[in-house]
N, CA, C and O atoms as a GROMACS GRO file, in nm:
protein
  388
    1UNK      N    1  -5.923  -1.720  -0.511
    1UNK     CA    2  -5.782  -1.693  -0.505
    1UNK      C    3  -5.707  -1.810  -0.567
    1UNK      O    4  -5.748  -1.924  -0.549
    2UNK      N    5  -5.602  -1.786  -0.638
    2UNK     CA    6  -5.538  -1.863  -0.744
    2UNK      C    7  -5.445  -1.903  -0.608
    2UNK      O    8  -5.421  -1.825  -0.516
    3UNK      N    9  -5.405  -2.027  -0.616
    3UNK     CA   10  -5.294  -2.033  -0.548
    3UNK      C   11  -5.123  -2.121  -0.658
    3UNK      O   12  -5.121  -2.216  -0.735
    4UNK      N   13  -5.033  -2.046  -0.617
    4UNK     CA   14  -4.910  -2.089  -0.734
    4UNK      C   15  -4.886  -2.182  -0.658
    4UNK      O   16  -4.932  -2.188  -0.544
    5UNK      N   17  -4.815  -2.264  -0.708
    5UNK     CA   18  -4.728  -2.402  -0.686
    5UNK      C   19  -4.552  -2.296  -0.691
    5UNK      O   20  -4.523  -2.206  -0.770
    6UNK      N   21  -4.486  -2.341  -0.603
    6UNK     CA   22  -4.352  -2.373  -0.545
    6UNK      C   23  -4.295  -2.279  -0.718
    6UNK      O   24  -4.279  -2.165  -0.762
    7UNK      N   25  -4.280  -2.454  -0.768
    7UNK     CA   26  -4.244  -2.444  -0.906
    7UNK      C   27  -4.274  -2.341  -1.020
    7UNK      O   28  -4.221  -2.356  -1.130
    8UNK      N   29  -4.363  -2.231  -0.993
    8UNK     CA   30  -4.428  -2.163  -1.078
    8UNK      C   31  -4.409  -2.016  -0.993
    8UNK      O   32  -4.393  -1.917  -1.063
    9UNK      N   33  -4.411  -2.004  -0.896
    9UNK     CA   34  -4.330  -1.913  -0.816
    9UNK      C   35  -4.177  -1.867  -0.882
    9UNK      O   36  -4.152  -1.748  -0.902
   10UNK      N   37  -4.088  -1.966  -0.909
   10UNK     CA   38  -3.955  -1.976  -0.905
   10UNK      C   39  -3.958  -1.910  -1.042
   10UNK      O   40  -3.904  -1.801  -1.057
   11UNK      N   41  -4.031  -1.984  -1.160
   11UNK     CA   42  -4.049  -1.939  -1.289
   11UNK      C   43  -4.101  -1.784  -1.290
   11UNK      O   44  -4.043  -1.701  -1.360
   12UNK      N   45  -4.218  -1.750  -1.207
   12UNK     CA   46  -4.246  -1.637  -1.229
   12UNK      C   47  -4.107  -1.519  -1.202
   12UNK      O   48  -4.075  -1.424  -1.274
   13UNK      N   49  -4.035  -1.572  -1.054
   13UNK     CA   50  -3.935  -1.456  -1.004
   13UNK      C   51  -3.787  -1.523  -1.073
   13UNK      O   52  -3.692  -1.498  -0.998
   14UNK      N   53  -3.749  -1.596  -1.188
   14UNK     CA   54  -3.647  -1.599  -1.271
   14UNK      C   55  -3.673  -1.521  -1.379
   14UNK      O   56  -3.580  -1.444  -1.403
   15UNK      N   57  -3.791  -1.508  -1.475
   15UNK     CA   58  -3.826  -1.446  -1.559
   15UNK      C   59  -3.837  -1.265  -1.544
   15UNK      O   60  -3.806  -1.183  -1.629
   16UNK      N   61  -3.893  -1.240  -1.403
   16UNK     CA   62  -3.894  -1.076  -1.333
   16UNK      C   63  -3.692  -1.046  -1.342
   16UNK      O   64  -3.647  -0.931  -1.337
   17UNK      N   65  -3.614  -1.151  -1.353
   17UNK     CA   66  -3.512  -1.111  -1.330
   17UNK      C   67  -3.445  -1.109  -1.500
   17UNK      O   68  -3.328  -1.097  -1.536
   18UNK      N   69  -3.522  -1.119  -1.550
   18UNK     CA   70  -3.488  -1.192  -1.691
   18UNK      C   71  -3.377  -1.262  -1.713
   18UNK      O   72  -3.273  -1.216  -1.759
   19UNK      N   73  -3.397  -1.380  -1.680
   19UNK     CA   74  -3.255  -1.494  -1.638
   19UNK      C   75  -3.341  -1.612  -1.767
   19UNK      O   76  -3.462  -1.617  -1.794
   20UNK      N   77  -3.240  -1.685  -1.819
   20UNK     CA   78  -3.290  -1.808  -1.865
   20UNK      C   79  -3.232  -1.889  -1.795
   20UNK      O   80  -3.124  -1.887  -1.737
   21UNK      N   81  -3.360  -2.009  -1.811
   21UNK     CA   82  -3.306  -2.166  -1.702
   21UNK      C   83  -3.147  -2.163  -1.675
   21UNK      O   84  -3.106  -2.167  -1.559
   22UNK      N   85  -3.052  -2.154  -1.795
   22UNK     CA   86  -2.941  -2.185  -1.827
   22UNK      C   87  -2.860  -2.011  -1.716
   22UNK      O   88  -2.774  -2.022  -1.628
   23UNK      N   89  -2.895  -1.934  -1.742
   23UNK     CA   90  -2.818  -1.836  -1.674
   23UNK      C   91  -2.856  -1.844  -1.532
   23UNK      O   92  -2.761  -1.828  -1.455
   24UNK      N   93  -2.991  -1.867  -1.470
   24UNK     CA   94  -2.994  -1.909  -1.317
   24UNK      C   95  -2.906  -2.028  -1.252
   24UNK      O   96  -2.846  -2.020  -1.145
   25UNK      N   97  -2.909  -2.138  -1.336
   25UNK     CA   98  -2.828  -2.239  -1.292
   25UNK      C   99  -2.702  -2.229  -1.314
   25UNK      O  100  -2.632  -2.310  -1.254
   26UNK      N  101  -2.640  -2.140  -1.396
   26UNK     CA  102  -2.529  -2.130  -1.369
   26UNK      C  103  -2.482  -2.015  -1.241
   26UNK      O  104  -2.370  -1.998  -1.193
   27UNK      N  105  -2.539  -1.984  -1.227
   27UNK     CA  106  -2.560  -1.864  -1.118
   27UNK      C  107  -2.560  -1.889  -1.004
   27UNK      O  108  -2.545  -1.800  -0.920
   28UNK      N  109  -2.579  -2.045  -0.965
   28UNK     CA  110  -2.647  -2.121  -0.862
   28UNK      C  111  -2.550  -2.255  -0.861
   28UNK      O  112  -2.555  -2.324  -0.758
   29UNK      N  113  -2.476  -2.290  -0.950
   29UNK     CA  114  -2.415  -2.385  -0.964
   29UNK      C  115  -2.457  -2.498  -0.972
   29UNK      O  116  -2.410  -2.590  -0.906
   30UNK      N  117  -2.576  -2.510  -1.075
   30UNK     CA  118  -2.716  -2.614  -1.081
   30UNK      C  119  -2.712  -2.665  -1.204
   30UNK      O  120  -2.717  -2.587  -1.299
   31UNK      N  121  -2.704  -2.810  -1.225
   31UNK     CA  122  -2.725  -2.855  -1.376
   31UNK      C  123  -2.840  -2.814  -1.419
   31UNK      O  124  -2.945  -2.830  -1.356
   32UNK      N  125  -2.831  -2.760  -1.524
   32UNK     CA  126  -3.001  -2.670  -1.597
   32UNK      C  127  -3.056  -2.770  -1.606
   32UNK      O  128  -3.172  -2.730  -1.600
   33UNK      N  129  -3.062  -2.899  -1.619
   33UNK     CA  130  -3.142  -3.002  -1.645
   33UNK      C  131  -3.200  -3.000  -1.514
   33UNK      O  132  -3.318  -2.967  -1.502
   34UNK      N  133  -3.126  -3.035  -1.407
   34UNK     CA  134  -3.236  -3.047  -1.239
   34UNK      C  135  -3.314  -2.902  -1.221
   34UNK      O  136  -3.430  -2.896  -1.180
   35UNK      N  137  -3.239  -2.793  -1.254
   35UNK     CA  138  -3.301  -2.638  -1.231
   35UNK      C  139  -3.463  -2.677  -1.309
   35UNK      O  140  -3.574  -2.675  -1.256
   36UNK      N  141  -3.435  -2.704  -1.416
   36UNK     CA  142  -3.557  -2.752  -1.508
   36UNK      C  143  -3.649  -2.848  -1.490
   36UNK      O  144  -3.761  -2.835  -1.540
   37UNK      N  145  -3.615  -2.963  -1.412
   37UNK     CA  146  -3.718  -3.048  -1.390
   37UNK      C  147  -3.814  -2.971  -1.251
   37UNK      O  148  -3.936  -2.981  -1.232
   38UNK      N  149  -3.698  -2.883  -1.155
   38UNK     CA  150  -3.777  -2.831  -1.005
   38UNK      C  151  -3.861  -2.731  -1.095
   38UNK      O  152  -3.981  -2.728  -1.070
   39UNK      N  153  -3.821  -2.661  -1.183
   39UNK     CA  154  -3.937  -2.548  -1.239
   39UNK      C  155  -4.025  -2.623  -1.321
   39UNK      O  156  -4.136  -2.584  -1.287
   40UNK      N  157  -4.036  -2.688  -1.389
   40UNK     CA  158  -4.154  -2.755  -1.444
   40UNK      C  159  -4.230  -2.882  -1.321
   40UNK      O  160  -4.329  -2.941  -1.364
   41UNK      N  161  -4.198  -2.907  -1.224
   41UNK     CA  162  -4.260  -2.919  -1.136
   41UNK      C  163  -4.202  -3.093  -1.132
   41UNK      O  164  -4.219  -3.160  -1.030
   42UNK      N  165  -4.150  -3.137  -1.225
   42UNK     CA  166  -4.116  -3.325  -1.251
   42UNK      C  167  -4.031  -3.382  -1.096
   42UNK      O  168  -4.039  -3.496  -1.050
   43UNK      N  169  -3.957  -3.274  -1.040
   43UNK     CA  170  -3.884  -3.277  -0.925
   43UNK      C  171  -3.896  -3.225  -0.844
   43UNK      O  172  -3.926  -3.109  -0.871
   44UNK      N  173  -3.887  -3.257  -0.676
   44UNK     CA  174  -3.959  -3.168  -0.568
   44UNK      C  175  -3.807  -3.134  -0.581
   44UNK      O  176  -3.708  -3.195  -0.621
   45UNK      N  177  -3.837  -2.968  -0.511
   45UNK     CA  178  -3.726  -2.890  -0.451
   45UNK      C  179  -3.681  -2.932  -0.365
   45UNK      O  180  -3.767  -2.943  -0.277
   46UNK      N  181  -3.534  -2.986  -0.315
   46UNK     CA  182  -3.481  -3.011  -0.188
   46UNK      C  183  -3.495  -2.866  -0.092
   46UNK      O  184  -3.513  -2.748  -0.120
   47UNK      N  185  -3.475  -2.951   0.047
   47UNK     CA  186  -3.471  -2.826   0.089
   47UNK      C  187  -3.345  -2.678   0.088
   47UNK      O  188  -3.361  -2.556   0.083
   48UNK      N  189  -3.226  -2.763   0.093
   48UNK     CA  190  -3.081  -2.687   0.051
   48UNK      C  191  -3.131  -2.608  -0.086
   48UNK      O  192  -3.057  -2.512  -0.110
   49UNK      N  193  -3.218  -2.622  -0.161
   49UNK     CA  194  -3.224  -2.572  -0.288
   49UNK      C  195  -3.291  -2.471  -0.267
   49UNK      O  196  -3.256  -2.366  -0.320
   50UNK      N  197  -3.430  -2.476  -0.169
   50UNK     CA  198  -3.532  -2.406  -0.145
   50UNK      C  199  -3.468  -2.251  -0.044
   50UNK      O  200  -3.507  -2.135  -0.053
   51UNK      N  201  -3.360  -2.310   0.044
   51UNK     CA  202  -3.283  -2.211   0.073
   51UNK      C  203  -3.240  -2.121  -0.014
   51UNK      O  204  -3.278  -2.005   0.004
   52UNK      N  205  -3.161  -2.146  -0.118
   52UNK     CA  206  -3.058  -2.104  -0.203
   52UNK      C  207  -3.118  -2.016  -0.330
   52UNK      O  208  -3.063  -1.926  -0.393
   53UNK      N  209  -3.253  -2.076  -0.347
   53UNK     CA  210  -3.332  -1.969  -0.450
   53UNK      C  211  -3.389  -1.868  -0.325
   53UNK      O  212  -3.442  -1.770  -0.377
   54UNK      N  213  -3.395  -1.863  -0.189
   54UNK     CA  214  -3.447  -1.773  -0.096
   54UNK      C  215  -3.358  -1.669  -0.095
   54UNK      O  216  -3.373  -1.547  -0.089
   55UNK      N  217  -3.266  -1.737  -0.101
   55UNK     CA  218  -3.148  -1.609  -0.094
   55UNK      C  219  -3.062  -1.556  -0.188
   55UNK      O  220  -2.973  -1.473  -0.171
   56UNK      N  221  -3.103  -1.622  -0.303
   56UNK     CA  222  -3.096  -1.566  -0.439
   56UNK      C  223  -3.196  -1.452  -0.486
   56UNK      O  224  -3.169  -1.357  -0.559
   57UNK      N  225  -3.332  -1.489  -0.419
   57UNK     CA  226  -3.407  -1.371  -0.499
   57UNK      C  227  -3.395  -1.301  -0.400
   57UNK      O  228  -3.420  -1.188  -0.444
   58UNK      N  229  -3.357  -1.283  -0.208
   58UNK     CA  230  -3.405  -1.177  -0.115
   58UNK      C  231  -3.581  -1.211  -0.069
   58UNK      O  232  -3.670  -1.131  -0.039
   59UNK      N  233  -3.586  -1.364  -0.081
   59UNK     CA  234  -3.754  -1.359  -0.034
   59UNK      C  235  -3.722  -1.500   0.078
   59UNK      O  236  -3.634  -1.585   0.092
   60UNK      N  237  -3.830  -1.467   0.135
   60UNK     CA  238  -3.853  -1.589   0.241
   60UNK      C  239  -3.885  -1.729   0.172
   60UNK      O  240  -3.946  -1.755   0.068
   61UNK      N  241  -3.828  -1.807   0.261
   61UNK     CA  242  -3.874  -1.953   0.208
   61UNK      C  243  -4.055  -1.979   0.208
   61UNK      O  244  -4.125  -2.063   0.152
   62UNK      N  245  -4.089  -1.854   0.307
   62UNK     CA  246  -4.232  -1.907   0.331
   62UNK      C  247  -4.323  -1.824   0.211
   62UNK      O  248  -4.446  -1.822   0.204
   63UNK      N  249  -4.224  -1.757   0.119
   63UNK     CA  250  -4.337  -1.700   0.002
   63UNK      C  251  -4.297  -1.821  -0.081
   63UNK      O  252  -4.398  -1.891  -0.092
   64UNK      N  253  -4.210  -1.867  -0.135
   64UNK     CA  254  -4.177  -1.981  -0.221
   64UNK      C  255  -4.265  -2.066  -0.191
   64UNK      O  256  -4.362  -2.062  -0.267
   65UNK      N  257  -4.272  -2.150  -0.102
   65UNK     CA  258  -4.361  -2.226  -0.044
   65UNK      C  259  -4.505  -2.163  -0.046
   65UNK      O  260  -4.580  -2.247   0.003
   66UNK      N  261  -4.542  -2.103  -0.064
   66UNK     CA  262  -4.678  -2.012  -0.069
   66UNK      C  263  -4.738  -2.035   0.051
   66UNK      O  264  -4.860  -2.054   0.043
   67UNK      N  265  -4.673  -2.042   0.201
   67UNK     CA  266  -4.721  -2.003   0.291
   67UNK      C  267  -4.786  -1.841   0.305
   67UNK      O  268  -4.896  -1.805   0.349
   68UNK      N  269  -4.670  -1.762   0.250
   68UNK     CA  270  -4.744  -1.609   0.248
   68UNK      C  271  -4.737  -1.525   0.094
   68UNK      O  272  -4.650  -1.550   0.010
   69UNK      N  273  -4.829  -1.438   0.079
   69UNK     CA  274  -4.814  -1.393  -0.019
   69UNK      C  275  -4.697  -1.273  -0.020
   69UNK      O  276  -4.668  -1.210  -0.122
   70UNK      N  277  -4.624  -1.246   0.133
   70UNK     CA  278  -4.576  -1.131   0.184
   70UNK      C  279  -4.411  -1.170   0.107
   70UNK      O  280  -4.360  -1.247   0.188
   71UNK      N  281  -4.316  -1.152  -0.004
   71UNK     CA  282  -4.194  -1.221  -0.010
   71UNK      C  283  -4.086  -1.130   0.069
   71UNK      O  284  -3.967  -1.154   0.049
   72UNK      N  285  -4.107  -1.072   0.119
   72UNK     CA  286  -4.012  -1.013   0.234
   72UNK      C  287  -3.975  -1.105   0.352
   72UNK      O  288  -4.048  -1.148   0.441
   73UNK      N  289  -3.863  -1.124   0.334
   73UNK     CA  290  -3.794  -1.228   0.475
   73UNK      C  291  -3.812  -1.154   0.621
   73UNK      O  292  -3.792  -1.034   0.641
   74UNK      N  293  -3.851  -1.246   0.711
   74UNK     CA  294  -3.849  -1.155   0.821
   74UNK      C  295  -3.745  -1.110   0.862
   74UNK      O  296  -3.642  -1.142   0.803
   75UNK      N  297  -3.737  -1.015   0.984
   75UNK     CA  298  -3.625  -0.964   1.035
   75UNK      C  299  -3.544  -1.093   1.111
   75UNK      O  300  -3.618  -1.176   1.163
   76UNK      N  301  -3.394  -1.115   1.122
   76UNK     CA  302  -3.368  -1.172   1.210
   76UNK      C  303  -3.402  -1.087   1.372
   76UNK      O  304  -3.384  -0.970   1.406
   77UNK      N  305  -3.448  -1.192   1.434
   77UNK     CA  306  -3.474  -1.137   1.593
   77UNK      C  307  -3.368  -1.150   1.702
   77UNK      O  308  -3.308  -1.255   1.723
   78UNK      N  309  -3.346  -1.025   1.776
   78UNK     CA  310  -3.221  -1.058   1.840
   78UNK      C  311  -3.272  -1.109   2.005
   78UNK      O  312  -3.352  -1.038   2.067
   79UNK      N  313  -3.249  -1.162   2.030
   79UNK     CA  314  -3.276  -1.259   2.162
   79UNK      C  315  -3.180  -1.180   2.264
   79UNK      O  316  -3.081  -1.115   2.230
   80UNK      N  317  -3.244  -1.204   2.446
   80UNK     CA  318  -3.161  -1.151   2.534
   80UNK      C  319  -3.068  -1.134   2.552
   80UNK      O  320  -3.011  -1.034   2.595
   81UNK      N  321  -3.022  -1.255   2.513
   81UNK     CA  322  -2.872  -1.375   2.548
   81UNK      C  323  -2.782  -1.236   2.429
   81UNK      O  324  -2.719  -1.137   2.464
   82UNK      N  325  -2.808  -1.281   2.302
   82UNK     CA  326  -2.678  -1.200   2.220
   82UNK      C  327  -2.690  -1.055   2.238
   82UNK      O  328  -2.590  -0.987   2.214
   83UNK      N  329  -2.799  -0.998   2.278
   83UNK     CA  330  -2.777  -0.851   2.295
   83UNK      C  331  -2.694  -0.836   2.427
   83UNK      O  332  -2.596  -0.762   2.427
   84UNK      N  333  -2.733  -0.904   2.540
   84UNK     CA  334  -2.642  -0.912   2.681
   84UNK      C  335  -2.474  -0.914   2.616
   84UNK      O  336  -2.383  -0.835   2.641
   85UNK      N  337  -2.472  -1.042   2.517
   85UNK     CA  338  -2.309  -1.049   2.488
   85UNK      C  339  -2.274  -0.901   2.371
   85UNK      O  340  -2.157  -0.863   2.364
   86UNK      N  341  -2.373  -0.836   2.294
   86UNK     CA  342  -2.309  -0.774   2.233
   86UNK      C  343  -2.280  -0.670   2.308
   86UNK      O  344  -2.169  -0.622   2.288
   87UNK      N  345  -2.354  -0.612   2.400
   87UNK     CA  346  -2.368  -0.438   2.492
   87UNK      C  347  -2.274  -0.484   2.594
   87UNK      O  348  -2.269  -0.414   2.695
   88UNK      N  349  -2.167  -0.626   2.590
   88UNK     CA  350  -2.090  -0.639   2.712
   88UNK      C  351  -1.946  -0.709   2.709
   88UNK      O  352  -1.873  -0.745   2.802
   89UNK      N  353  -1.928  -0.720   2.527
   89UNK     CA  354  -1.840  -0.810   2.494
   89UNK      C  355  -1.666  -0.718   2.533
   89UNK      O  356  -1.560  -0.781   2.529
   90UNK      N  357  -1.671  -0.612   2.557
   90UNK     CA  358  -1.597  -0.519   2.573
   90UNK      C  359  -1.530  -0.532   2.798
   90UNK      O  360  -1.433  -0.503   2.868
   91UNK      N  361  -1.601  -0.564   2.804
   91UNK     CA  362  -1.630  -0.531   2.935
   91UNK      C  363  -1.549  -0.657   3.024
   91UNK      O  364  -1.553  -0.771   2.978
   92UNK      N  365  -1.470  -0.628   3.165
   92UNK     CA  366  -1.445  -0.745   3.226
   92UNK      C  367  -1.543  -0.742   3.310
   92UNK      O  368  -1.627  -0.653   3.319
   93UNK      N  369  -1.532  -0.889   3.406
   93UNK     CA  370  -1.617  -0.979   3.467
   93UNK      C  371  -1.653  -0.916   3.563
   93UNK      O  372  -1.772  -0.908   3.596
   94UNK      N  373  -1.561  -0.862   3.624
   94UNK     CA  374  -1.572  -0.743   3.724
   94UNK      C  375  -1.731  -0.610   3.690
   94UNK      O  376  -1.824  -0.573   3.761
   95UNK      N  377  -1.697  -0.585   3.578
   95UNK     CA  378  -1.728  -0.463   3.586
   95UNK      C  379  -1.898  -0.555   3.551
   95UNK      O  380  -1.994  -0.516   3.616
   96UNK      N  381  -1.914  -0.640   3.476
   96UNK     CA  382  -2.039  -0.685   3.412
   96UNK      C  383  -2.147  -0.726   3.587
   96UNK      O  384  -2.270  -0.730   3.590
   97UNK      N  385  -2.071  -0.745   3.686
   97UNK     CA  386  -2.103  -0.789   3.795
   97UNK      C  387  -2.171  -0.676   3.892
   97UNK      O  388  -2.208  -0.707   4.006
   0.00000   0.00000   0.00000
């Protein structure tokens, strides 16, 4: 199994979009010169950056990172606490009691 680097990831899913260096970074508000050094690999990705191409292409930080081969972001999970406040935000204290 081949495994991609970060940097070669980013190149593969700018090119699927057919973007050049110069039209992603402007897209992103990125001097093409830094866009260019993180895709040729000369510069590590910050993490604010690693966000921002996540949610530029719709993939998880953990396919970029080649933790998974899966690039589907997970679901956000809704926890007790905000479903309690959403099914009750309507409601007085009284009645929640």
């Amino acid at each position: 199994m081949t495994i991609i680097k970060t940097n070669e990831r980013l190149k593969q899913l700018r090119e699927n979009k057919e973007l050049t260096q110069k039209e992603l970074a402007d897209l992103l508000h990125m001097d093409r010169s830094v866009y260019n050094k993180i895709e040729s690999g000369a510069r590590p990705i910050r993490d604010n950056e690693l966000i921002q191409f996540a949610d530029f292409y719709n993939v998880s930080t953990a396919y970029l990172t080649n933790r998974t081969n899966n690039p589907i972001p997970p679901e956000e999970k809704t926890n007790i606490i905000s479903h309690f406040r959403l099914n009750t935000s309507d409601m007085d204290i009284e009645d929640i009691e």
